[in-house]
C-alpha positions as CSV (number, residue, x, y, z in Angstrom):
1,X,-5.9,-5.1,13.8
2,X,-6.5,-2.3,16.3
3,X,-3.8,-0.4,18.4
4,X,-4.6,-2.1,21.7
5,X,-5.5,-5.4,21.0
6,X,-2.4,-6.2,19.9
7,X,-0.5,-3.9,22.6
8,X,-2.6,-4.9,25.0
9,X,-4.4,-2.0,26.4
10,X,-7.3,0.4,26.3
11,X,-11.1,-1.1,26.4
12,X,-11.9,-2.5,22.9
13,X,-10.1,-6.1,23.7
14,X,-13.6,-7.7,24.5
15,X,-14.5,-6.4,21.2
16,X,-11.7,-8.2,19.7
17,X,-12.4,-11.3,21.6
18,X,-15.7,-11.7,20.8
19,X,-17.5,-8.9,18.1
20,X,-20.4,-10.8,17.5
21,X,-21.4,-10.6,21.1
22,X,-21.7,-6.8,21.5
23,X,-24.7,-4.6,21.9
24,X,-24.9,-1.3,19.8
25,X,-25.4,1.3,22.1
26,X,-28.4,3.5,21.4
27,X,-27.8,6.2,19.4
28,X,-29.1,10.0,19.9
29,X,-30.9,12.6,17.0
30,X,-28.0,14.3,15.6
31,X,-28.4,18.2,13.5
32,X,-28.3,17.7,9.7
33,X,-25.1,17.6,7.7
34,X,-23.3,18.8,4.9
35,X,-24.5,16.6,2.2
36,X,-26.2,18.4,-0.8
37,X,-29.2,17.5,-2.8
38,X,-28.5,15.2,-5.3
39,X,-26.1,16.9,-8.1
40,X,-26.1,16.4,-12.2
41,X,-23.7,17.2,-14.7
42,X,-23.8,17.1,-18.1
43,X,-20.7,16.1,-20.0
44,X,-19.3,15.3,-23.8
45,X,-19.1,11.5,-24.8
46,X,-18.6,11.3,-28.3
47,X,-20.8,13.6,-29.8
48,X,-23.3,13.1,-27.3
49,X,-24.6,14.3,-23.8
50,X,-23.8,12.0,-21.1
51,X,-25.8,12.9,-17.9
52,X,-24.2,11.5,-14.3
53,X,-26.1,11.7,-11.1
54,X,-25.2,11.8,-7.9
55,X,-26.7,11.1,-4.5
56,X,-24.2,12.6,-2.2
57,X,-21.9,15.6,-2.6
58,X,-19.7,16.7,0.3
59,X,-17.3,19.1,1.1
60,X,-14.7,17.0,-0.4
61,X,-16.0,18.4,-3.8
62,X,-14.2,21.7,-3.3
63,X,-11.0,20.4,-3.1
64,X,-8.3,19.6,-5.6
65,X,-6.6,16.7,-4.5
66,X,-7.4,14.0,-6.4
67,X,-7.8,11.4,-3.6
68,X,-9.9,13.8,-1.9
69,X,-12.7,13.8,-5.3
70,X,-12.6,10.1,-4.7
71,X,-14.6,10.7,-1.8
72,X,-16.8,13.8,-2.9
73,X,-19.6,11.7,-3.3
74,X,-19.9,9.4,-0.2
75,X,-22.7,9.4,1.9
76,X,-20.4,11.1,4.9
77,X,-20.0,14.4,6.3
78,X,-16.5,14.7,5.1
79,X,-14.0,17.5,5.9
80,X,-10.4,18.1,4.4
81,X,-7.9,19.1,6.8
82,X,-8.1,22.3,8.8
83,X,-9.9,24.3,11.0
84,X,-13.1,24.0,10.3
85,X,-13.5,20.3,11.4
86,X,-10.9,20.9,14.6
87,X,-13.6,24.2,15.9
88,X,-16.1,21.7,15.2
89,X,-15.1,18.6,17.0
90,X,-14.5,21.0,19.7
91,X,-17.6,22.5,19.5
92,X,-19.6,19.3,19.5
93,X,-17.2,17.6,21.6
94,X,-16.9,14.8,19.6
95,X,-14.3,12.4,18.6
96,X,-12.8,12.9,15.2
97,X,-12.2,10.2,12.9
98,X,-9.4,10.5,10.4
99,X,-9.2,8.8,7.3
100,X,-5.7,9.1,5.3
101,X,-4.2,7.7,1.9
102,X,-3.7,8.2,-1.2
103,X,-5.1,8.3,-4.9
104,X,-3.7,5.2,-6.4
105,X,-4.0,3.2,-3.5
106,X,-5.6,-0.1,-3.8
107,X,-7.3,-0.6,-0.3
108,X,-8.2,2.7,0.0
109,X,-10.6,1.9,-3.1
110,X,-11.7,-1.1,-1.2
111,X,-12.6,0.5,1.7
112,X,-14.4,3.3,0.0
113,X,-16.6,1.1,-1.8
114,X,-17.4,-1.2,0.6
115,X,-18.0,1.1,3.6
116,X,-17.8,4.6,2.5
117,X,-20.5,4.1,0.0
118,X,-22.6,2.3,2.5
119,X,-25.4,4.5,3.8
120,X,-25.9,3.0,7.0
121,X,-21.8,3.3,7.7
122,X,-21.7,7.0,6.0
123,X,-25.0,8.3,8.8
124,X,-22.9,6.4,11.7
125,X,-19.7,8.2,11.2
126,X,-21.5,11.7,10.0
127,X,-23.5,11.5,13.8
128,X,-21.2,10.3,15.5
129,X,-17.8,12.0,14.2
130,X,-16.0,14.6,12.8
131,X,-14.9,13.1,9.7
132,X,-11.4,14.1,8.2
133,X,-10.1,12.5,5.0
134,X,-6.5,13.5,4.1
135,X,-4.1,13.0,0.9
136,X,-0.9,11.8,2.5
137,X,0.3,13.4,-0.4
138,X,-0.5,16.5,0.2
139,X,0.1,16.9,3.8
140,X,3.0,14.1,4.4
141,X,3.8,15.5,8.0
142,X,0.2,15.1,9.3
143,X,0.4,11.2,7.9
144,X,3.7,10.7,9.7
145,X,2.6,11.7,12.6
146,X,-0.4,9.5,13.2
147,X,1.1,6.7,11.3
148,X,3.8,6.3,14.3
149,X,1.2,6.2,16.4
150,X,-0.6,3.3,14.0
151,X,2.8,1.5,14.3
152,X,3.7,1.6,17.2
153,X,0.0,-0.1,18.5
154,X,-0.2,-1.9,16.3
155,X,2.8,-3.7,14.4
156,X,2.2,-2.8,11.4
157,X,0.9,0.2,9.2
158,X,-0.4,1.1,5.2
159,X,-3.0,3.0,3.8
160,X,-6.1,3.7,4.6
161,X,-5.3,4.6,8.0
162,X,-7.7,4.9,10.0
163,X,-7.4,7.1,13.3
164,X,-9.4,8.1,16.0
165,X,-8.4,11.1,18.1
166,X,-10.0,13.0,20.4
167,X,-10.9,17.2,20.2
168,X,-7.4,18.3,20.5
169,X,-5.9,16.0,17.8
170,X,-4.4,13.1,20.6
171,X,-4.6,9.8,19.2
172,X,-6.5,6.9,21.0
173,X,-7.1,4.0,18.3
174,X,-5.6,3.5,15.2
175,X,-5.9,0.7,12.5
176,X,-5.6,0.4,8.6
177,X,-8.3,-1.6,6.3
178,X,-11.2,-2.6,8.3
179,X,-13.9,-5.1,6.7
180,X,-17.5,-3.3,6.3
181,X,-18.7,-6.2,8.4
182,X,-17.8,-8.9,10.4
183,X,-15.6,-11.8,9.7
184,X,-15.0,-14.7,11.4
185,X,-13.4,-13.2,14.8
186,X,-12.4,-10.1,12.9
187,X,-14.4,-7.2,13.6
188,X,-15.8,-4.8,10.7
189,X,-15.7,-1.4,10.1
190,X,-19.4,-0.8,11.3
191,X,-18.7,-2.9,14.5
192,X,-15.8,-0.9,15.5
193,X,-17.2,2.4,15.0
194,X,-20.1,1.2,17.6
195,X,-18.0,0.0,20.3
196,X,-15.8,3.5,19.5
197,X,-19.0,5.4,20.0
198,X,-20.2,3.5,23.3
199,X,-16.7,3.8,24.7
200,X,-16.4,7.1,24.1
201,X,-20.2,7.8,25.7
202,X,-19.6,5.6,28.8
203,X,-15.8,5.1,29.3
204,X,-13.8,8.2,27.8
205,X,-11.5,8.6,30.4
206,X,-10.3,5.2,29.9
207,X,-10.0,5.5,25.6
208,X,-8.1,8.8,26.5
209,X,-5.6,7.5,29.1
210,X,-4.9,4.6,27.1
211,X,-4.3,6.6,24.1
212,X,-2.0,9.5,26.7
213,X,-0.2,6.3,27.6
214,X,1.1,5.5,24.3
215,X,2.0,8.7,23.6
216,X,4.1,9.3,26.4
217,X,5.8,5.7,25.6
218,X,6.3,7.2,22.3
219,X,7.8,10.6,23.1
220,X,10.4,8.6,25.2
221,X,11.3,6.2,23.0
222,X,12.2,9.0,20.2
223,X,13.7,11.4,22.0
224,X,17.4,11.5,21.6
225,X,19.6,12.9,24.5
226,X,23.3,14.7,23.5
227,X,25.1,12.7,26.2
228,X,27.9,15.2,26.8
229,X,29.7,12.7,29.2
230,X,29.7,9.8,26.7
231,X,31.2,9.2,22.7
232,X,29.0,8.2,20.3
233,X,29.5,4.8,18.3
234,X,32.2,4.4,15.6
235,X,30.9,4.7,11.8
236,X,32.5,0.6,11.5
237,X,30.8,-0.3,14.1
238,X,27.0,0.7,13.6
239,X,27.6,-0.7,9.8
240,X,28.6,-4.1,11.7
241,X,25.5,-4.0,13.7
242,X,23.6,-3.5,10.5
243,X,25.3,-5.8,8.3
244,X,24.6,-8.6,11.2
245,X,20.9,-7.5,11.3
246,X,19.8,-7.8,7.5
247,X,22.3,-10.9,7.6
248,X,19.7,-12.3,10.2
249,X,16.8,-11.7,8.5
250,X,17.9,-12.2,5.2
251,X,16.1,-15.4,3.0
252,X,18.3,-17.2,1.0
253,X,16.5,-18.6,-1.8
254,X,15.0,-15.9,-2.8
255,X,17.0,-13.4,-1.4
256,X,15.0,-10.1,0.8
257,X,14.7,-9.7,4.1
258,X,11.8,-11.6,6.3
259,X,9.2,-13.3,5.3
260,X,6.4,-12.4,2.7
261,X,5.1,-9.4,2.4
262,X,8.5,-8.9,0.6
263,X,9.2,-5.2,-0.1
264,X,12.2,-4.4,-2.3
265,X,14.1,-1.8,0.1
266,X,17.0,-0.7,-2.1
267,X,18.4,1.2,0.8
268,X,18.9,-1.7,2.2
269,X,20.5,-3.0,-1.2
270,X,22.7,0.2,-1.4
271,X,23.8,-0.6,2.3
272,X,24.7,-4.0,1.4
273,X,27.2,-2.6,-1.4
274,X,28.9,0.1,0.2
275,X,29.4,-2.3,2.9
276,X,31.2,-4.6,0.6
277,X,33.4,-1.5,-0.9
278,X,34.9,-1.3,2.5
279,X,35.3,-4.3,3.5
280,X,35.6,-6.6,0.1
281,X,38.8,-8.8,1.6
282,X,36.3,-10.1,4.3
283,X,34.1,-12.9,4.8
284,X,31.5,-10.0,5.5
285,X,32.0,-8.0,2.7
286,X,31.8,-11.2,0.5
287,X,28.4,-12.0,1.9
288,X,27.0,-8.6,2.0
289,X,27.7,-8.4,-1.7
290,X,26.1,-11.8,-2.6
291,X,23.1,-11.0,-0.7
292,X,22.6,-7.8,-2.4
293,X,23.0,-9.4,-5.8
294,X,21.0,-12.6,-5.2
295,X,18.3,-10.4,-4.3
296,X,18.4,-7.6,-7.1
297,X,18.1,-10.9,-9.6
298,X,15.5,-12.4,-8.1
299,X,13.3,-9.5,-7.9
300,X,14.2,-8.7,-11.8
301,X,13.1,-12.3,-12.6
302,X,9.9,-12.2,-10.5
303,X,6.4,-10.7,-10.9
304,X,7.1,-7.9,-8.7
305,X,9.2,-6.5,-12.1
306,X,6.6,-5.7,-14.8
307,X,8.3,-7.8,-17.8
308,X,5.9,-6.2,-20.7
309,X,5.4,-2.3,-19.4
310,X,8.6,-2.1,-17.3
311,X,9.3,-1.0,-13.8
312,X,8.7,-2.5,-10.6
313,X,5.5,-3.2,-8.7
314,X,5.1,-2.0,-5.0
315,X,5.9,-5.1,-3.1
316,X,5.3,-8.7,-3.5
317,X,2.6,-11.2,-1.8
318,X,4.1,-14.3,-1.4
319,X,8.1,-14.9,-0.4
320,X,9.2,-15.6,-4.6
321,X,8.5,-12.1,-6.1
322,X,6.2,-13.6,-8.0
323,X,2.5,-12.0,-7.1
324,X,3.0,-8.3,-7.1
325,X,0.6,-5.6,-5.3
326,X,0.1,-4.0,-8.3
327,X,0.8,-0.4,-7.5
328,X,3.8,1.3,-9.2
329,X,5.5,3.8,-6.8
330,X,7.7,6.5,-8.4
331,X,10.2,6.5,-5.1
332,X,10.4,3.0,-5.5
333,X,11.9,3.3,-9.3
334,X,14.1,6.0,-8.6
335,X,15.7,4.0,-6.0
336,X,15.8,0.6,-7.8
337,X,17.2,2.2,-10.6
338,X,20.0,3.3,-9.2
339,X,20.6,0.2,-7.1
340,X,21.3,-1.6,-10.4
341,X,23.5,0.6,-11.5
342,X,25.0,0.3,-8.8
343,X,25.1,-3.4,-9.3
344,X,26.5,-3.2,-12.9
345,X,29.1,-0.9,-12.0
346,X,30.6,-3.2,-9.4
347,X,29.7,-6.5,-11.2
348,X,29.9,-5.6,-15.1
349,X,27.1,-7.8,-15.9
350,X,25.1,-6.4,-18.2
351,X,22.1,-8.4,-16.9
352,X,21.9,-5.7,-14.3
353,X,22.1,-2.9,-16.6
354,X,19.3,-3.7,-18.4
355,X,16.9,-3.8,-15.8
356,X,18.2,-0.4,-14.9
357,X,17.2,0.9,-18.6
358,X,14.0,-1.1,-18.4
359,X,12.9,0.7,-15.1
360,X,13.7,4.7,-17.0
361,X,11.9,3.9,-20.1
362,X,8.9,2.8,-17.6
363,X,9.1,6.3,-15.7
364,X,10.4,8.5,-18.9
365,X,7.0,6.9,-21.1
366,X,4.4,6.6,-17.8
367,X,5.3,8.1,-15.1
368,X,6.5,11.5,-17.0
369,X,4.5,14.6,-17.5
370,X,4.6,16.0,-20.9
371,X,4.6,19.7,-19.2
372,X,7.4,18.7,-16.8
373,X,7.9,16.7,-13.5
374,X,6.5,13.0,-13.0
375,X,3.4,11.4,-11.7
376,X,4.1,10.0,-8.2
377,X,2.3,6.2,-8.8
378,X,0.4,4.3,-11.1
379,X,-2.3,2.7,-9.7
380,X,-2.7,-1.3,-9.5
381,X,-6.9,-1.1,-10.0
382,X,-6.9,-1.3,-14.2
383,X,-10.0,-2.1,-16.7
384,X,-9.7,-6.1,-17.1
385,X,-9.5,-6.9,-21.1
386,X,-13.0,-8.5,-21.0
387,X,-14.6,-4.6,-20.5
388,X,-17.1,-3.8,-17.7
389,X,-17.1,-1.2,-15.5
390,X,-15.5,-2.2,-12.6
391,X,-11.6,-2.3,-12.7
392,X,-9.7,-4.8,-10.8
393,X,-6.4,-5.1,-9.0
394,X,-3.7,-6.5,-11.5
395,X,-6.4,-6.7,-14.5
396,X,-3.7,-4.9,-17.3
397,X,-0.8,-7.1,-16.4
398,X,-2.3,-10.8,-16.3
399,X,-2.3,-12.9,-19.0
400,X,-4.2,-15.8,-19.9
401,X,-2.3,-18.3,-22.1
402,X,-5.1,-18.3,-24.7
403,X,-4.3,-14.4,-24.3
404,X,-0.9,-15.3,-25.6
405,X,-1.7,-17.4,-28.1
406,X,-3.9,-15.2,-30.1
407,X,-0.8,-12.6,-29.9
408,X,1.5,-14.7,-30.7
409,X,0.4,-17.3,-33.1
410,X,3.5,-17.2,-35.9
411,X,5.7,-19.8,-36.0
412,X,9.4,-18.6,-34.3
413,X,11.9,-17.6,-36.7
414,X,14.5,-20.7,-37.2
415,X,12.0,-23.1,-35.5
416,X,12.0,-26.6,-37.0
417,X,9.7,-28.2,-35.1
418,X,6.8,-26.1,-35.9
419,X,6.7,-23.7,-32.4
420,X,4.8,-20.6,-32.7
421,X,6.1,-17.5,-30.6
422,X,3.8,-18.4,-28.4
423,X,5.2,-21.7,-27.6
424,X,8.4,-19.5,-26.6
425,X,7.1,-16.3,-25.1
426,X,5.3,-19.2,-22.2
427,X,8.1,-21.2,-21.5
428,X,10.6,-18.2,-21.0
429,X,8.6,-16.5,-19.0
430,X,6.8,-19.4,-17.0
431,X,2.8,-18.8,-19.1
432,X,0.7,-22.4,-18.0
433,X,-2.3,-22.9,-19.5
434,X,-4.5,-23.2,-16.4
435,X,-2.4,-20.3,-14.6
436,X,1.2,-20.2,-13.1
437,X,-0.2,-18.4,-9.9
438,X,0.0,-21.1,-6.6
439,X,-3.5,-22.1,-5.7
440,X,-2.7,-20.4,-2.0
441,X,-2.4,-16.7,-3.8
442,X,-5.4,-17.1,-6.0
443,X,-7.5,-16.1,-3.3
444,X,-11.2,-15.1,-4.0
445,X,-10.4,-16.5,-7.5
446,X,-8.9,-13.2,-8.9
447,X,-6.0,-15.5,-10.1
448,X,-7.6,-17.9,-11.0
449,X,-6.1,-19.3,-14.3
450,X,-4.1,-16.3,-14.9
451,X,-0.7,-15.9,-15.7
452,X,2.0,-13.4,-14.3
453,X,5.0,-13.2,-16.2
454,X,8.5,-13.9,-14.8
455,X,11.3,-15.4,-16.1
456,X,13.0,-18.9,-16.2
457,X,15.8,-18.1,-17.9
458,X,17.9,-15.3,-19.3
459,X,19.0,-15.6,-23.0
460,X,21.8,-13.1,-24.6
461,X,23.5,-13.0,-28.4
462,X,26.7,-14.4,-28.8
């Protein structure tokens, strides 16, 4: 959703009220841009020459930054980050759109297929803008920055993030994924960008103000005063108002905070034990401790935890931890790891320990690079088993059960009834043969009749 629909301000609420109703406003003759002749290369494919063509090739191509080469072929006038594009939004007086994320990013694969690719989008932004695509992993000030700003109009954030500011940098829209087109009462991408470009031809002063307005809302509500006359708050008592605060939000059956998207936030984990430490002979202590175990099990028995290539997915869809975004973040490991160690230590249960071992063979075998240091995500988009060339979200960690019964077709050791490993690999881990996934996460049939793996039940040695 955009920044002042849902805070109520600046003038692109009638386009959120009713986007099929708008008029394009007409648009002017604009200069050429940087987009090079089409461009060939010749590369080594098994003994042979492979030849690939393309279309477009932007500025983007110069860069090294792997999400940046993602985009080094669209059909837009691209810019990296820097003064170049600032002189020439000034220049041109234009407003600048800024595109940020992120090389293994799911959506931002999405969105640069579906409207980055698209010619008619790519010659609308490359008139009409200054177009800045940024690796929040290379500059992750400048994505802080603007993401507040996304935030704070609009209740939410994630990548893409999609910004419009004007000459001098100032916010005055922001959003995430947009749709190339229209849905339902949700405006696309191409629809925004023409009530963005007759706002800022015919009501600028407006789209400025409003996005001066947040800004100044924002300054205030960060800025932090030293008080000289008054005593800041005791250490017990801020960790009481926490405690109470995850205690509110907190979901019992499955343990997490809030409702689905469920994210695992181990700091919040890590808070819940140290709370306990100090106060483990209250009713407080008890509770923070159960909550933080509750929900380190569930999440180790869910989909959100990778049970055949280890670690832990980005965050789950639905309010089990069963249907991970697929994404592996390396922040995310390091933290979880140390929250169940954390858990073993003050439980002893080994259960705990193990999923701590589970998640540093993931990082030491994937996530490690053989010259030193680690790769900072694995991305969810992966080759789906049937071949093609399209990759799809999830495609390496679903299963079919007639997956798992080619795999697994010996009979179990000590089985007297005749079950094959199969027959025990899907009932521990929950395998149906027309999918385990719930017919409301399916979705455009991605799902359907798939399998993620999570566990029903947790078997040791005696």
């Amino acid at each position: 959703l955009l920044g002042p629909e849902r805070s109520q301000q600046g003038p692109l609420r009638s386009l959120i009220s009713n986007p099929l109703s708008y008029r394009s406003p007409v648009l002017q003759p604009q200069p050429a841009r940087y987009l090079s002749p089409p461009v060939c290369r010749s590369m080594a494919s098994g003994g042979e020459q492979e030849s690939t063509c393309h279309k477009h090739t932007n500025r983007l191509a110069k860069e090294r930054s792997p999400y940046l080469l993602q985009h080094a072929h669209n059909p837009v006038d691209w810019y990296p980050w820097g003064q170049e594009a600032f002189e020439k939004a000034k220049t041109e007086d234009k407003p600048i759109f800024l595109s940020v994320g992120y090389s293994t990013c799911h959506w931002c694969h999405v969105m640069e297929r579906e409207s980055f690719q698209d010619e008619e989008i790519g010659k609308i932004l490359s008139d009409n803008f200054i177009c800045i695509k940024l690796d929040r992993e290379e500059r992750p000030d400048v994505d802080k920055v603007y993401m507040t700003f996304v935030q704070a109009t609009s209740g939410g954030g994630g990548w893409p993030m999609s910004v419009w500011l004007t000459p001098e940098l100032k916010p005055f829209i922001g959003g995430t994924y947009f749709p190339p087109r229209d849905q339902g009462r949700r405006p696309g991408f191409r629809t925004v960008l023409m009530r963005i470009i007759e706002q800022w031809q015919n009501n600028r002063a407006a789209l400025e103000s409003s996005g001066e307005r947040i800004l100044v809302a924002l300054r205030k509500g960060t800025s932090i005063s030293a008080n000289p006359g008054g005593s800041p708050p005791l250490a017990p008592d801020v960790a009481n108002r926490c405690f109470q605060q995850l205690a509110h939000s907190y979901e019992e059956e499955y343990g997490g905070f809030r409702n689905a998207p469920k994210f695992p936030s181990p700091v919040n984990l890590m808070f819940l034990m140290s709370y306990w430490s100090v106060n483990r002979s209250t009713s407080e202590g008890v509770e923070a401790l159960q909550m933080a175990m509750h929900t380190l099990r569930m999440m180790a028995l869910g989909g959100i935890h990778d049970h055949v290539a280890q670690g832990f997915h980005r965050y789950s869809t639905d309010s089990s931890w069963h249907v991970p975004h697929f994404e592996k973040m390396l922040y995310d490991q390091a933290q979880l790891a140390v929250a169940y160690i954390t858990a073993f230590q003050v439980s002893g249960e080994q259960f705990y320990a193990d999923v701590a071992k589970n998640i540093l063979l993931y990082v030491s075998r994937d996530l490690s690079d053989k010259s030193g240091g680690f790769y900072s995500a694995e991305d969810a988009d992966s080759v789906p088993a049937s071949g093609g060339p399209d990759k799809r979200e999830g495609a390496f960690c679903v299963w079919t059960a007639s997956e798992v019964r080619e795999l697994l077709s010996d009979v179990a050791e000590g089985s007297t009834g005749g079950a094959t490993q199969a027959d025990i690999f899907m009932h521990h881990y929950g395998v149906k043969e027309q999918g385990n996934v719930a017919p409301e996460q399916v979705g455009s049939g991605r799902l359907l009749k798939l399998n993620i793996k999570r566990l029903q039940l947790i078997l040791y040695p005696h």
